[in-house]
N, C-alpha and C positions, 0 to 999 in steps of 0.2 A: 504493500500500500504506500509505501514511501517515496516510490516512483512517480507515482500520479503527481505528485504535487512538483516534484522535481520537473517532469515533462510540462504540465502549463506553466511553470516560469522559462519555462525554454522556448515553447512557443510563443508566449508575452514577448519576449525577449527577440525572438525574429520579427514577430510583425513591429515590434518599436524600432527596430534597426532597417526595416525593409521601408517604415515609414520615414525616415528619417533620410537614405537614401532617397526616395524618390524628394522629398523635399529639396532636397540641394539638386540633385538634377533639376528640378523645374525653377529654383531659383536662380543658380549658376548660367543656364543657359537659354531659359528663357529673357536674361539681360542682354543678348545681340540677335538673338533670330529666335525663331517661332520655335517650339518643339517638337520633336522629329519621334517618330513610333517607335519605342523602344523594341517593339519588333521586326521593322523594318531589317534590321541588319543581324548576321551572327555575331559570335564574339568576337572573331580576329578583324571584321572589318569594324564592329567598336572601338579595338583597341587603335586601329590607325585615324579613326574620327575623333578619340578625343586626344588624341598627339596630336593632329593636327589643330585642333583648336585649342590648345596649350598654346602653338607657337601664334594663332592668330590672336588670342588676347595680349602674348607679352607684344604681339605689333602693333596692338591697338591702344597702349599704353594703358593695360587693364592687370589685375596682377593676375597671373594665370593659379591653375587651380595647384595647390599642394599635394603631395600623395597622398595623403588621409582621402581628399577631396576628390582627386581621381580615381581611387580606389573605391569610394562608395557611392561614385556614379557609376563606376562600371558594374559594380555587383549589381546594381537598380538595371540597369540595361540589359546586361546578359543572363538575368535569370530571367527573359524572356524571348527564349531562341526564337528566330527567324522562321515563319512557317515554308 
């Protein structure tokens, strides 16, 4: 019985990080263009859209995202593969 309680704090514990991820994805880049379906793309072509938009913010004299930052918009993204 000691599991049960263990497992709803672990899923509390995903959807407050899965919310929290999408949160910075839709603030982060909803500040220079529309946002884009996290479906839209697999992982590998995530990984080269947000590199590339690392180098378009530091061109746009924006501070680009940190790894914390990169890292949990990518997990928001790619836990929803491309159909």
């Amino acid at each position: 019985m000691k599991t049960l309680p263990l497992l709803l704090a672990l899923l509390v514990s995903v959807g407050h990080a899965q919310n929290e991820h999408e949160t910075l994805f839709r603030e982060k880049c909803s500040s220079c263009h529309a946002l884009p379906d996290p479906q839209s793309l697999n992982e590998k072509q995530w990984q080269a859209v947000l590199r590339t938009m690392q180098k378009r913010m530091s061109e746009a004299g924006k501070t680009p995202l940190n790894d914390l930052e990169f890292k949990k918009i990518f997990c928001f993204v790619s836990q929803k593969p491309a159909a």
